[in-house]
N, C-alpha and C positions, 0 to 999 in steps of 0.2 A: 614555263611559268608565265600568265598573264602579268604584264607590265601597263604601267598607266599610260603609255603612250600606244600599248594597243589599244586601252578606252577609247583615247582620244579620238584615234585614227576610227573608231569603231560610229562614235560620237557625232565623227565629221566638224569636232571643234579643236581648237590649239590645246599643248599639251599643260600649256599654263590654266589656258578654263576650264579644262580637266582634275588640275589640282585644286582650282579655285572652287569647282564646285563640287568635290568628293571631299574637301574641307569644309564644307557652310562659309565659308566667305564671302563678304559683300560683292556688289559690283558684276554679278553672275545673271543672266535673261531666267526665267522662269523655266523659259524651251530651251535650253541649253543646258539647265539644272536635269532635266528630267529627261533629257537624252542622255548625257552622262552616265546619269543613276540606274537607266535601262542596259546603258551598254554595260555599265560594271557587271549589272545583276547575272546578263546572257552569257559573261565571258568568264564570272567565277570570282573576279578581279579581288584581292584584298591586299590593303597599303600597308609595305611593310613597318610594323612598330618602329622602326627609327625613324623612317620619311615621315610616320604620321604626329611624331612626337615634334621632329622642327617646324612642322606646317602647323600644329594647332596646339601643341603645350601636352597634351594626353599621349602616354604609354600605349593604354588602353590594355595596359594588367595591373594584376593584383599580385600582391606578393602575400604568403603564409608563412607563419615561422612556427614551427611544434617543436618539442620536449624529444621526441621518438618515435620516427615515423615508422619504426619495427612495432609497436604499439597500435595494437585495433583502433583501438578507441580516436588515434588523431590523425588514422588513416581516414577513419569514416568519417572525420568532420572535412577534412581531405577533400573526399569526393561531394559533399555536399558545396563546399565554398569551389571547386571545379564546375559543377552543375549549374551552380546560380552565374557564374561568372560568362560561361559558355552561353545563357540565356542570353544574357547583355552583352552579347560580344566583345568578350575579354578574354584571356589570356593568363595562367596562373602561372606564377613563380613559386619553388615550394622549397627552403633552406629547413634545416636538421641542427641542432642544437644537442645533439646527445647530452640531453638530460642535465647541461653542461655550464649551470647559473654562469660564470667569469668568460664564456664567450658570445653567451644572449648577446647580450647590449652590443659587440661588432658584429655579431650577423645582421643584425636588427636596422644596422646603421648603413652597410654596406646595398643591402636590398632596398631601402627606402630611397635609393638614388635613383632606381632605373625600375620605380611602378607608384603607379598611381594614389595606391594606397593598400596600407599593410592591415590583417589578419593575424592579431596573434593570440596561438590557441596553448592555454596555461603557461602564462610565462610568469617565467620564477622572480623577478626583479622585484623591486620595492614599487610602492604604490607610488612615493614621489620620483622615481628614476621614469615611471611607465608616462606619469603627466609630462614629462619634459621630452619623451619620445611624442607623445601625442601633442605637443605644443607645435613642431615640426612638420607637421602632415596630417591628413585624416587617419588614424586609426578605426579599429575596433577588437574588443576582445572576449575571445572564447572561453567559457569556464574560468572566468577570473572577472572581481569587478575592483574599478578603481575610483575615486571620485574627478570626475569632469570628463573621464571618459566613456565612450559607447560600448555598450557590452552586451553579450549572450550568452547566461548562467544557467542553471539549470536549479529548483529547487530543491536543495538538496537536505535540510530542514524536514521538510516533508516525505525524500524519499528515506533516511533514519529512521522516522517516525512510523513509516509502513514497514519495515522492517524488522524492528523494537518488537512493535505489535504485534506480529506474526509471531516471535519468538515465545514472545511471552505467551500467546493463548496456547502454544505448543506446550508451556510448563516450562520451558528455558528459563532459568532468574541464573546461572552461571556464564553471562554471555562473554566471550571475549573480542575487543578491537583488533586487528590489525592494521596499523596505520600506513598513511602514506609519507612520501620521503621529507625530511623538515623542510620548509619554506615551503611546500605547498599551499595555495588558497583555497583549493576544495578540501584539502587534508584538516583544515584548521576550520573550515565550514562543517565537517563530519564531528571532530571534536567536539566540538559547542554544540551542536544538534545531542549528541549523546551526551554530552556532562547534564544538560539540560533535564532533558531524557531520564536516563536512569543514574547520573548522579555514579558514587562509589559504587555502586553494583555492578560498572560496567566493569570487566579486565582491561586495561589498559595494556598493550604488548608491547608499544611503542614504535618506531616509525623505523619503513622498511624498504626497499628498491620498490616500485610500482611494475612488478617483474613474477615472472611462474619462478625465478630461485627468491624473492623475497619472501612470498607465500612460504616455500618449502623449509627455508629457517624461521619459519617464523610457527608453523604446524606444531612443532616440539614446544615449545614456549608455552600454546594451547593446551596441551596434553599438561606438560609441568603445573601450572597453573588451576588444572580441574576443569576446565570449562564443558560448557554439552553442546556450546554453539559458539562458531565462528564471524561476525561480521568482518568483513574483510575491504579495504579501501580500494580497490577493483577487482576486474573477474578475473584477469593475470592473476594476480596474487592470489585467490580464491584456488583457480584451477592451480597452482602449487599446494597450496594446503591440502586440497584433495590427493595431490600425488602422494605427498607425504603418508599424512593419513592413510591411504589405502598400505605405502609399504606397510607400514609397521604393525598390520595387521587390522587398524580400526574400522570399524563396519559405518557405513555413511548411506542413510542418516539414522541410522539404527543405533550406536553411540553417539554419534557428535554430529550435530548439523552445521554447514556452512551456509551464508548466503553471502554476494559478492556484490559489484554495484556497474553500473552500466548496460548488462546485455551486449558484451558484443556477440560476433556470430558464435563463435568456439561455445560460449556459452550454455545452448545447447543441443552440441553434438556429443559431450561426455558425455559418462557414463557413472553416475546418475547426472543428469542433465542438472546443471547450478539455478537455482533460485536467487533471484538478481532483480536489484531495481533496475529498470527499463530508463535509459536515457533518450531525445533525441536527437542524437549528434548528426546526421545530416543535416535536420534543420535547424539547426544551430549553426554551422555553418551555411549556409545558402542565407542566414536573416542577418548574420554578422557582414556578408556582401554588398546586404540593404544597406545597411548602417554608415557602409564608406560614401553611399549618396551623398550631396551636398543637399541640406534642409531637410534631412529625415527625422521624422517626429520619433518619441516613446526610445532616448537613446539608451535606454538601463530595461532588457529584458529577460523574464526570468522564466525558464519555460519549466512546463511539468512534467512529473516523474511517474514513476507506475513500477509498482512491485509486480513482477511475473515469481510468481511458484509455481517449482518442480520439485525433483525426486530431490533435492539433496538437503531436504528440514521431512522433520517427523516429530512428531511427541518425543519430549523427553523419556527415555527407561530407565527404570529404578537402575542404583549404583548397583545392582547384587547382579545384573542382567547384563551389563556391560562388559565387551572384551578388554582384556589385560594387553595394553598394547607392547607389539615385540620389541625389544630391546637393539636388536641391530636390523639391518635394513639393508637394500643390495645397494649397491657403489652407483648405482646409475640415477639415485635420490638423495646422494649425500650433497646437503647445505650449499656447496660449493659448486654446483653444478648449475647455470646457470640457463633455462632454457628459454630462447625469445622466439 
């Protein structure tokens, strides 16, 4: 491993004007900066985060804290807040919160000691619990907005609305929710977008794991209920209600259409491939990275959305034309089976 006093040595200057000048510190010749800088660059040289943290105050990482990182959806914001981080040479820290609201706030706590500045992507905490995290450090947050803090939402308002729409020119007026887990902020953004929307028309199923077994308890409820179409509060859940559905006999979308919300990849490789608003969670990530800047303007951004249709919406069929769905189902789809 190159060490700073191979710089030096590389340099031809002391190991102190080595440090003084791979830190910006005063008091450094111009020609002495720029031999340095040369010999770091020839020799590969990078200062280890804790030397660079007592010589100049900066980590020089970033920490993320997600919901589930078994979860597509906050893997791929994941890799965007890696990518943008890795541009500015940084360093990600990545903590896991299984889904797990009463341990947030110590992970939260724990990781804002040893980075620069934290990314948190949907966290479940209260609006005033998030200002007092953010009072402490630069923040920024993913899919959640708070007031006085920086954030990368996604409109989700809009992506309802292309979805609704679709439904309905299909003949769908039987649509049912599937919701996301309570205290969520997109889950209560999809609410109000739909109450707005279509009002008591909508089914309401009520709020479920953000998981392929929530979908799958939650598919029956659909069926009980009457419904001809599924909106579903992501493609996790989505892609259980399809499993479901297919055991028990229902033909998709030739009974029941679903559509689900994100695009992640899984999305589609089913079969029939999911119709799903399109999120951009890379860049969502990689602009919530911006946001930790010091003096970055537009701190509240809301990015857009996009309905992709596939195979799994069709015109509604008459009730006469519809399969009679099976009454039992094989053991490898029963409710309790959870699959991540």
């Amino acid at each position: 491993m190159v060490t700073l006093r191979d710089v030096a040595r590389a340099a031809g200057v002391s190991l102190a004007t080595a440090s003084r000048a791979l830190s910006d510190a005063p008091h450094v010749s111009a020609t002495n900066r720029e031999q340095v800088a040369r010999a770091a660059q020839s020799l590969g040289y990078r200062p280890h985060p804790a030397a660079r943290a007592l010589t100049t105050g900066s980590t020089g990482t970033v920490g993320l804290v997600v919901p589930d990182l078994a979860n597509p959806f906050f893997a791929a914001v994941a890799k965007g807040v890696q990518a943008r981080a890795r541009e500015t040479g940084r360093e990600v820290l990545v903590a896991d919160t299984d889904e797990d609201v009463t341990v947030e706030p110590d992970v939260i706590t724990r990781l804002a000691d040893r980075v620069d500045g934290l990314v948190l992507c949907s966290p479940r905490m209260s609006a005033d619990a998030l200002g007092d995290v953010a009072s402490g450090g630069r923040v920024a947050l993913v899919n959640r907005e708070a007031p006085g803090v920086p954030s990368v939402s996604f409109d989700i308002a809009d992506g309802v609305r292309q979805a609704l729409d679709h439904l309905r020119a299909l003949g769908h007026d039987a649509v049912a929710y599937v919701g996301g887990p309570r205290g969520s902020w997109s889950d209560a953004e999809r609410r109000a977008a739909s109450s707005a929307l279509a009002g008591d028309a909508l089914l309401d199923l009520g709020s479920f794991r953000p998981t392929h077994g929530g979908g799958v308890q939650a598919a029956d409820l659909a069926l009980a209920a009457g419904a001809t179409a599924v909106l579903c509060f992501n493609d996790l859940v989505a892609l259980g209600v399809l499993a479901r559905l297919h055991a028990r006999g229902v033909a998709i979308p030739d009974d029941v259409s679903v559509v689900g919300f994100d695009d992640v990849a899984a999305a589609s490789l089913v079969t029939p491939a999911l119709t799903t608003v399109a999120v951009p969670l890379a860049r969502a990530g990689r602009e919530a990275v911006d946001l930790l800047a010091p003096g970055g303007d537009a701190p509240h951004r809301r990015l857009p959305v996009e309905l992709v249709v596939r195979s799994s919406t069709a015109p509604v069929a008459p009730a006469a034309d519809r399969r009679t769905p099976r009454t039992t189902v094989p053991r490898s789809t029963d409710p309790e089976v959870v699959i991540r």
